[in-house]
C-alpha positions as CSV (number, residue, x, y, z in Angstrom):
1,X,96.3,99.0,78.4
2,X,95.2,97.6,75.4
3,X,92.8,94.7,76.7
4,X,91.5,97.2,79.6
5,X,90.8,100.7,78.3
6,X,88.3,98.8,75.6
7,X,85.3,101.3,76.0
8,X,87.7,104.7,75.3
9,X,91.1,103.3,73.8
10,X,91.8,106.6,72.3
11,X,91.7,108.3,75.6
12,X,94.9,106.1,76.5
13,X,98.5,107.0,75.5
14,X,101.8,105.1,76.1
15,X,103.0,107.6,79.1
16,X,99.8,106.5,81.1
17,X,100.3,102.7,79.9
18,X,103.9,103.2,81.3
19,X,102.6,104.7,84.2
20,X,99.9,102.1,85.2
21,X,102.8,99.6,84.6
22,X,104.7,101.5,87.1
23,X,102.2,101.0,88.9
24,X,101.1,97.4,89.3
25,X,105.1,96.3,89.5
26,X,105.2,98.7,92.4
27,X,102.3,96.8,93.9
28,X,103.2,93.5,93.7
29,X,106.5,94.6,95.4
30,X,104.6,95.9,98.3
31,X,102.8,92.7,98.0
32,X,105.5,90.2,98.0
33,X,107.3,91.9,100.9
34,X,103.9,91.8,102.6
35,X,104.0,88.1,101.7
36,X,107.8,87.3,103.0
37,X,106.8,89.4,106.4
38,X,103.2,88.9,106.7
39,X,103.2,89.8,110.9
40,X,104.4,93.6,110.0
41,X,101.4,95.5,110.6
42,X,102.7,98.4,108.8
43,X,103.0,96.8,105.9
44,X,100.1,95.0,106.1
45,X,97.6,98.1,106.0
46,X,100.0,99.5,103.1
47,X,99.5,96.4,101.3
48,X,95.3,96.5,102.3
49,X,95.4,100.0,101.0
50,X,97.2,98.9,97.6
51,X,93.9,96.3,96.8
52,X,91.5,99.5,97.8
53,X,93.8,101.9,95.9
54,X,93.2,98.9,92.8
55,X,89.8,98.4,93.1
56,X,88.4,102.2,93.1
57,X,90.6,102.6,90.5
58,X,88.9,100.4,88.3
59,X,85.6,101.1,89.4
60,X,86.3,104.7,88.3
61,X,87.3,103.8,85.1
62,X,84.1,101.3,84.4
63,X,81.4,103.6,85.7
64,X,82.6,107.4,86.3
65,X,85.1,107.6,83.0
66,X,83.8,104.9,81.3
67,X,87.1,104.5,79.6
68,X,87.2,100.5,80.5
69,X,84.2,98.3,79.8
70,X,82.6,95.4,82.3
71,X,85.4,93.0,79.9
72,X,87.1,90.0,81.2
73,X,90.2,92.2,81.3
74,X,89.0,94.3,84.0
75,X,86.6,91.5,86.2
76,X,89.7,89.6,86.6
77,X,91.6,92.8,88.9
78,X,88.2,93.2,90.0
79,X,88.0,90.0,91.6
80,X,91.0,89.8,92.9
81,X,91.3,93.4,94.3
82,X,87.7,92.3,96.2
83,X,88.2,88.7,97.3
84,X,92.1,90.1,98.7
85,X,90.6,93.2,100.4
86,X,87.7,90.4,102.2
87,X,90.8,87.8,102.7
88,X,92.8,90.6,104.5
89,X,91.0,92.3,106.9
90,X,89.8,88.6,108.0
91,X,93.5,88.3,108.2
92,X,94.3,91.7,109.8
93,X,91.7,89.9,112.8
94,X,94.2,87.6,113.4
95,X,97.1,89.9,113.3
96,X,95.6,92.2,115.9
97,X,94.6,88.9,118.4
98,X,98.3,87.7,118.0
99,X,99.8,91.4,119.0
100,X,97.6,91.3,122.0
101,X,98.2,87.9,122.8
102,X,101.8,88.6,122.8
103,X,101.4,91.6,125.2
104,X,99.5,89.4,127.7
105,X,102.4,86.9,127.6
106,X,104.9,89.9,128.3
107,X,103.3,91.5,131.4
């Protein structure tokens, strides 16, 4: 919390800092199953929604409660939260043409 709530620090206390904690190590979780069984489409739009849930979060925080400031500490979820979000619905493409492929091959 320390290196992202830069603009407003005093606005953060240790049960939110807990909580966002919380938070990201019940994202990654989501994540890493998502990883291990990348053809559940369940689980992928729950993981797709976790890097939406991530980024709006941070915008909010940079330009509607301008608690966090344009730092390297919040470009680097940022990033990541946009280029995953691009990476998977280019993967969810795929996903959908390899559940309808394996229909075709069923009838």
């Amino acid at each position: 919390s320390e290196k992202l709530y830069t603009a407003s620090p005093d606005l953060v206390n240790g049960l939110q800092a807990r909580t966002f904690g919380v938070w990201t190590l019940l994202s990654s979780v989501i994540r890493c199953l998502c990883a291990i069984d990348i053809r559940n489409r369940t689980l992928y739009h729950i993981t797709l929604f976790t890097f939406f849930l991530a980024l709006a979060h941070f915008l909010s925080e940079v330009f509607i409660y301008h608690t966090a400031a344009l730092t390297i500490g919040v470009m680097a979820p940022l990033m990541v939260a946009s280029f995953s979000i691009m990476g998977m619905l280019i993967g969810l493409q795929y996903l959908e043409v390899e559940v309808l492929s394996q229909s075709k091959k069923k009838n």
